[in-house]
C-alpha positions as CSV (number, residue, x, y, z in Angstrom):
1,X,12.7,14.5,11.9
2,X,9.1,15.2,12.0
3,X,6.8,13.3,10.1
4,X,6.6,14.7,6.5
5,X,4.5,13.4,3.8
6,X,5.4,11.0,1.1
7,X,7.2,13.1,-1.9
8,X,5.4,13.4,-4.8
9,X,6.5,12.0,-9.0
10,X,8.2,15.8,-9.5
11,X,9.5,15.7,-6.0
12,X,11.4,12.6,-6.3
13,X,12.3,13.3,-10.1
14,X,13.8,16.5,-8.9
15,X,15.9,15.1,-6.3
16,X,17.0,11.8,-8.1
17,X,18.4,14.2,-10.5
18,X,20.4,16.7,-8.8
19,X,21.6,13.6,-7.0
20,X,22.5,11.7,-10.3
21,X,24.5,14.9,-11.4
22,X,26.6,14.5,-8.4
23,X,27.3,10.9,-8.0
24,X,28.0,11.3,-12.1
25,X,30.6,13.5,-11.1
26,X,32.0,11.2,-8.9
27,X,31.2,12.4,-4.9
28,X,30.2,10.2,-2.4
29,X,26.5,10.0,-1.3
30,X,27.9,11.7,2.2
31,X,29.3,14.5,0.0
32,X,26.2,14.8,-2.0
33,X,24.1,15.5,1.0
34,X,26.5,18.2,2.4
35,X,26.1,20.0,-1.1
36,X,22.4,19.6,-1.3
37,X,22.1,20.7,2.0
38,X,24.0,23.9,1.4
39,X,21.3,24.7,-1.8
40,X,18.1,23.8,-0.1
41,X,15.6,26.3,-0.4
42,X,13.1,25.3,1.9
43,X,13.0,24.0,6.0
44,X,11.4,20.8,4.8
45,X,14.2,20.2,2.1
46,X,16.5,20.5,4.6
47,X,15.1,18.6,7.0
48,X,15.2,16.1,4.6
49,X,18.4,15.6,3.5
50,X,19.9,16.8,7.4
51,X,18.3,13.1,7.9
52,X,19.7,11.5,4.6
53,X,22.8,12.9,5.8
54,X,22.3,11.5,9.6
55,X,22.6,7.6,8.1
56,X,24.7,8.2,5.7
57,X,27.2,9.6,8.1
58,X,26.9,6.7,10.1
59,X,28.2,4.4,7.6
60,X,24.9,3.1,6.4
61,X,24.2,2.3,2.1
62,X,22.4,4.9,0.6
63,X,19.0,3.1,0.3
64,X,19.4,2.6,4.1
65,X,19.4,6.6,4.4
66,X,16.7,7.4,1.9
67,X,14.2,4.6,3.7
68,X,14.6,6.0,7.3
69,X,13.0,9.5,5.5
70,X,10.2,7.4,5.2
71,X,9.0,10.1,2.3
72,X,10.8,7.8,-0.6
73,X,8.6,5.4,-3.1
74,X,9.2,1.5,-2.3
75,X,10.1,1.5,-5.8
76,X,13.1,4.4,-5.4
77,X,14.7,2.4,-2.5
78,X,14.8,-1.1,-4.3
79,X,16.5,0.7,-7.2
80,X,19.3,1.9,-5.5
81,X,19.6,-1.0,-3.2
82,X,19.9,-2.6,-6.3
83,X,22.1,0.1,-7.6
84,X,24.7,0.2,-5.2
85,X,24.8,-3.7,-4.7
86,X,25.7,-3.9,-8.7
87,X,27.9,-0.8,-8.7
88,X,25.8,1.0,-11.2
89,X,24.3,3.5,-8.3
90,X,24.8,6.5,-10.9
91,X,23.3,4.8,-13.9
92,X,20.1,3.5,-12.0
93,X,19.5,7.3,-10.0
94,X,19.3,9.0,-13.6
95,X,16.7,6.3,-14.6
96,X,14.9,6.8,-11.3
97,X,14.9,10.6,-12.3
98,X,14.0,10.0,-15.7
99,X,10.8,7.7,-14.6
100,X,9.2,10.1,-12.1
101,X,9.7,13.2,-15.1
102,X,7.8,10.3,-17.0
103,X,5.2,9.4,-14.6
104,X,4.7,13.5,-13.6
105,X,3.9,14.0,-17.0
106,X,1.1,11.5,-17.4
107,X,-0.1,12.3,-13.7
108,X,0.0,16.3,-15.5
109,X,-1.7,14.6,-18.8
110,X,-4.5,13.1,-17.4
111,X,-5.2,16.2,-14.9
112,X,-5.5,18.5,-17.8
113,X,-7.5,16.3,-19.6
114,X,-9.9,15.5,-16.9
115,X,-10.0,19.5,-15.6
116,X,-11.0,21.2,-18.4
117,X,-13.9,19.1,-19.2
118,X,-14.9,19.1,-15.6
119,X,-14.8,23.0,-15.3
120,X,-16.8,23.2,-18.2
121,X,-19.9,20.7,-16.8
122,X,-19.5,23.3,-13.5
123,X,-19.9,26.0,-15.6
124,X,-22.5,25.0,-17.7
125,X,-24.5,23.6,-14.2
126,X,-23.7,26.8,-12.6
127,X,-25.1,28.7,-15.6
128,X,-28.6,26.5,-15.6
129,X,-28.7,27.0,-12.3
130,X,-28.9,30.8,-12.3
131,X,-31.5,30.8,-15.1
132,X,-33.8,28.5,-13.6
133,X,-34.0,29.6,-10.2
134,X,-33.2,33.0,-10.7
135,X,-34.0,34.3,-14.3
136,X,-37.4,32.4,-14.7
137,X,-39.4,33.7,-11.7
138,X,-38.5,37.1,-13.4
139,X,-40.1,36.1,-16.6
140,X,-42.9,34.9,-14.8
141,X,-43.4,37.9,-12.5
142,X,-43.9,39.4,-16.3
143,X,-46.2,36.7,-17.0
144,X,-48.5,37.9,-14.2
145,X,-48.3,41.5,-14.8
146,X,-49.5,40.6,-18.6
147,X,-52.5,38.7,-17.2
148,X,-51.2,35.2,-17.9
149,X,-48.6,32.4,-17.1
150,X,-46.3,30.1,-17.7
151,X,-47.6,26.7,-19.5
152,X,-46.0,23.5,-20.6
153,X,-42.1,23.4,-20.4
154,X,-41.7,26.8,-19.2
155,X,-43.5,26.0,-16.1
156,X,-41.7,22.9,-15.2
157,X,-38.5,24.8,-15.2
158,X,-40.0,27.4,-13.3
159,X,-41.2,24.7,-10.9
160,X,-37.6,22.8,-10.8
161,X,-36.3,26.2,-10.2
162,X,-38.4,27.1,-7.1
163,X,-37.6,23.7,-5.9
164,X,-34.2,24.3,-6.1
165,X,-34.5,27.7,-4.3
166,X,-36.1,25.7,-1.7
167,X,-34.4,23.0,-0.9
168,X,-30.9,25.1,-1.8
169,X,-29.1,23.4,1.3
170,X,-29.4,19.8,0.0
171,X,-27.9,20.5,-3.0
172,X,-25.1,22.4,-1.6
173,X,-24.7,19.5,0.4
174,X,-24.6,17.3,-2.1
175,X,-22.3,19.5,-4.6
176,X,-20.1,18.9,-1.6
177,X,-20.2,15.1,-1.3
178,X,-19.8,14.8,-4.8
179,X,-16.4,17.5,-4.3
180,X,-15.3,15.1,-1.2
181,X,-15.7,12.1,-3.5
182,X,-13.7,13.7,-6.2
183,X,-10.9,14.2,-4.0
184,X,-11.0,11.0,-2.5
185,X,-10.9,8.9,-6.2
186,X,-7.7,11.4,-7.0
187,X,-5.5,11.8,-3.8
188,X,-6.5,8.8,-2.2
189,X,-5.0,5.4,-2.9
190,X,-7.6,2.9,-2.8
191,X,-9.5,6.0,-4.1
192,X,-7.0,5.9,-7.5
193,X,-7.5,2.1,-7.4
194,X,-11.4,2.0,-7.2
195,X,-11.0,4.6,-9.9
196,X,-8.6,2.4,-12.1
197,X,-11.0,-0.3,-11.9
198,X,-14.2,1.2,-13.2
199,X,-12.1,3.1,-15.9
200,X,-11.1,-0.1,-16.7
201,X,-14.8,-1.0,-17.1
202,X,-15.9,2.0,-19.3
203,X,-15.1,1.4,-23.4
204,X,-14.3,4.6,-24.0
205,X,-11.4,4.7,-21.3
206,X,-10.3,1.5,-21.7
207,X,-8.1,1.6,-24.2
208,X,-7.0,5.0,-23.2
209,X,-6.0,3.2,-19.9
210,X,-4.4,0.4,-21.2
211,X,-2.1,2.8,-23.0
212,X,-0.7,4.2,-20.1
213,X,-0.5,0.5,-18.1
214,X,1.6,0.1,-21.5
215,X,4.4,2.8,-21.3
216,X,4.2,2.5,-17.4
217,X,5.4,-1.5,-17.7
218,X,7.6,-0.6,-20.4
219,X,9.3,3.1,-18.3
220,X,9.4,0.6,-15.2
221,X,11.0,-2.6,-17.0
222,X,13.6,-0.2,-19.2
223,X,14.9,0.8,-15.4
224,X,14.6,-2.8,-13.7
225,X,16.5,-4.5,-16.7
226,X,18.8,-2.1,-16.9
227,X,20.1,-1.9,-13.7
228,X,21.0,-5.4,-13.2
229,X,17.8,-7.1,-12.2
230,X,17.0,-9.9,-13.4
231,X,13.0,-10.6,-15.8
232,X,11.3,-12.4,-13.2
233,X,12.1,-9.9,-10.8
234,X,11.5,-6.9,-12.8
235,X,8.1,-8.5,-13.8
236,X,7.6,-8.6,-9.8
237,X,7.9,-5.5,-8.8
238,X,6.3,-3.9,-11.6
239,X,3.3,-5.0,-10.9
240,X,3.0,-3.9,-7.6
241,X,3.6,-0.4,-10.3
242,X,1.4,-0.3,-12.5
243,X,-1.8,0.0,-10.5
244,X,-4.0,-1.6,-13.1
245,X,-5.6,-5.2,-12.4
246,X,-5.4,-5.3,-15.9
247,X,-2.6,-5.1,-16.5
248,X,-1.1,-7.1,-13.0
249,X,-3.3,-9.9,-15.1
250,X,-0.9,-10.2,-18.1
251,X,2.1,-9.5,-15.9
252,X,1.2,-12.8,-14.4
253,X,0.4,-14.3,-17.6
254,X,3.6,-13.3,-19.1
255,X,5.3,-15.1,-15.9
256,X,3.5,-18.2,-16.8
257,X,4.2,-17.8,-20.0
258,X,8.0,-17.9,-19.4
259,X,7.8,-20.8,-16.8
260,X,6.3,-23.0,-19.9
261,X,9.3,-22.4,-21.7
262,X,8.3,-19.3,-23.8
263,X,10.9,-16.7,-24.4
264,X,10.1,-13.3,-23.2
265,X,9.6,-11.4,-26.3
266,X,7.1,-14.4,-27.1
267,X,5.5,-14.4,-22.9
268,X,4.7,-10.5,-24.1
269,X,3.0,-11.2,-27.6
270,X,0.8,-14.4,-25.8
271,X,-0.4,-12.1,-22.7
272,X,-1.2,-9.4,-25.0
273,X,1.1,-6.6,-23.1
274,X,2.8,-5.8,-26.7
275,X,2.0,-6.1,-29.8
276,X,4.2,-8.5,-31.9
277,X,5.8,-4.9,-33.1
278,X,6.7,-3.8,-30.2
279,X,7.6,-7.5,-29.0
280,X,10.2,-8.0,-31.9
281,X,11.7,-5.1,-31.1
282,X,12.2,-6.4,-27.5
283,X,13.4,-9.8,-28.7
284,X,16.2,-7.4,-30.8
285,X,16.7,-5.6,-27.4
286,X,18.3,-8.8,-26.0
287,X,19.9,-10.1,-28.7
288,X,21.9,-7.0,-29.0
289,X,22.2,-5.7,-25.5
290,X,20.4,-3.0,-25.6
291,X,17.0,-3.8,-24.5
292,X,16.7,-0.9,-22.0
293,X,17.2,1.5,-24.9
294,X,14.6,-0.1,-26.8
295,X,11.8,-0.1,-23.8
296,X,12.7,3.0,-23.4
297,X,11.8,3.7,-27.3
298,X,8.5,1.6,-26.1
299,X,7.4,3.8,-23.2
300,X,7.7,6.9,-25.7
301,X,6.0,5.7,-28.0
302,X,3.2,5.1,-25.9
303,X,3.6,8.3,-24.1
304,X,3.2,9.7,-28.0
305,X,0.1,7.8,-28.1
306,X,-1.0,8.4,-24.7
307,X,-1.2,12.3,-25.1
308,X,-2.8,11.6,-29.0
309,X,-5.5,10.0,-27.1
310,X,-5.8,13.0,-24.7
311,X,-5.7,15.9,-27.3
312,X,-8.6,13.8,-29.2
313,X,-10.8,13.6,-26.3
314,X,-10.2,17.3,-25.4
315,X,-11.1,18.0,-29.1
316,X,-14.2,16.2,-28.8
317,X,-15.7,17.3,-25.4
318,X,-14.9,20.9,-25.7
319,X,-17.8,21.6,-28.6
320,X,-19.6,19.4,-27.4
321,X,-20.3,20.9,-24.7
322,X,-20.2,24.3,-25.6
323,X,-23.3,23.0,-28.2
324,X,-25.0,21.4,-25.2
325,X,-24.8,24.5,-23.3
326,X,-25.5,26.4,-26.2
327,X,-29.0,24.3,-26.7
328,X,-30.1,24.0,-23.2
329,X,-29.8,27.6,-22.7
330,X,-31.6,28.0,-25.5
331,X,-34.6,26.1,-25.1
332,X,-34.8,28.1,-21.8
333,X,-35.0,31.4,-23.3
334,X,-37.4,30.0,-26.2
335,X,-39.7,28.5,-23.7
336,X,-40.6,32.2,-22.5
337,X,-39.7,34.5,-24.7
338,X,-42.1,32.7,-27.4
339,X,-45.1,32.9,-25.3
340,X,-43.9,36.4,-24.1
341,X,-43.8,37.7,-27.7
342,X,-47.3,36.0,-28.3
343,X,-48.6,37.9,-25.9
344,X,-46.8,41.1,-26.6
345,X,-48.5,41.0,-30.0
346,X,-52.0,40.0,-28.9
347,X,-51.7,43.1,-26.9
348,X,-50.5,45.5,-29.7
């Protein structure tokens, strides 16, 4: 197979999902791939699963035939190692597919709420731009006609602006690093992790990132406990997950916190990854067996919270901008049409 690229949260969630359906249903994982293959709209789909199918064909687990691919999450192929060695290989696909459709719509979440506020700054640059080095040397090609010129803040801008027309490339080169850097702090992964870190470091991200480290740990531990493994374990590979130093801090606090003798309700409450809400409501989990339901409750609760927090800071940072725009670009035209009116009616 040739060398295809790792699939993405709604790539995986799609196909843990139309493979849940099936193994649900009762065919075998050699069965499954045969049908898949039959529906796949694309080469690289079936590519794919002509691969899956190879290994599995051969007698190999599942898990064995998704990690040849190569394409798979670490996390995907533990799950249904884990799966298939505790006979709930059904259960723990549909809680694979249910935790990419969660982590594709934060991944959506925070794109929306980080493009809209970014198109708006381009805009609004884009529009300041044109009026200083394009719309001012008109005014003051007026200016001259009239006998006078431009004085005080007027003439800066009109200065900015000519330096901007003359040094055009640099700043096109540098609207270009700062494009390359963009794309390198969102596709890349030690990009995303440099990125984590400093939004860890801003206040007013903070808490907006500790939400999602929240229903991240709590999506990821719902899945883990629930498909046999054990806490310590869960609590493991988790925090190779959540992709917040952050949180991998309380993680390991919570771990020491269980070594001292702590239960794990109690390990959550001292590390400060729940509340002592949300931590009761784990401790009830175990007691009555069903504490994969009630991290799952967790996670949406969060992922409430989590687009709250969004919708508020899209709220915010659309007027605000808007008025900033508004006010620049008005101080522009002020700054010449004042003068130009003076001197319109000295004339008269």
């Amino acid at each position: 197979m040739n060398k295809q690229k790792p699939l993405s949260n709604a790539e995986t969630a799609s196909f843990c999902s139309q493979v849940a359906m099936l193994f649900q249903a009762g065919i075998t994982p050699t069965e499954s791939m045969v049908i898949l293959l039959n529906d796949a709209q694309t080469e690289s789909s079936r590519e794919l699963i002509r691969a899956i199918l190879e290994v599995c064909q051969q007698g190999e687990p599942f898990y064995k035939a998704l990690s040849s691919t190569n394409v798979f999450p670490d996390y995907v192929i533990h799950m249904v190692q884990l799966g298939e060695e505790s006979g709930n290989l059904d259960k723990c696909i549909r809680s694979l597919a249910s935790y990419y459709e969660k982590e594709e719509n934060i991944a959506h979440s925070i794109k929306s709420a980080v493009s809209y506020p970014l198109i708006m700054i381009v805009m609004m640059l884009a529009v300041i731009f044109v009026l200083i080095s394009r719309v001012m040397p008109i005014f003051n090609q007026v200016f001259i006609e009239l006998g006078s010129e431009m004085t005080g803040f007027a003439a800066s801008l009109l200065t900015l602006g000519n330096s901007l027309n003359r040094y055009s490339i640099v700043l096109l080169v540098v609207v270009c690093l700062v494009a390359a850097l963009y794309i390198i702090a969102t596709k890349t992964k030690k990009g995303r992790r440099i990125t984590n870190q400093i939004l860890d470091i801003i206040p007013a991200t903070r808490a907006f990132h500790d939400s999602l480290a929240s229903e991240r740990f709590a999506s990821g531990m719902a899945l883990c406990l629930s498909s046999g493994m054990d806490t310590f374990s869960s609590l493991d590979m988790i925090s190779t997950l959540v992709d917040n130093k952050s949180m991998q801090e309380r993680i390991a606090a919570c771990k020491q916190s269980l070594i001292d003798g702590s239960n794990f309700s109690e390990a959550l409450t001292n590390s400060g990854i729940f509340n002592n809400l949300y931590s009761q409501m784990v401790a009830v989990g175990f007691r009555s067996g069903n504490i994969d339901t009630v991290l799952e409750k967790i996670a949406s609760n969060y992922e409430r919270e989590t687009d709250r927090r969004i919708q508020g800071i899209i709220s915010i940072l659309e007027p605000t901008l808007v008025i900033i725009l508004s006010v620049i670009v008005g101080l522009i035209l002020m700054s010449v049409i004042l003068p130009l009116m003076g001197i319109m009616a000295s004339i008269g």
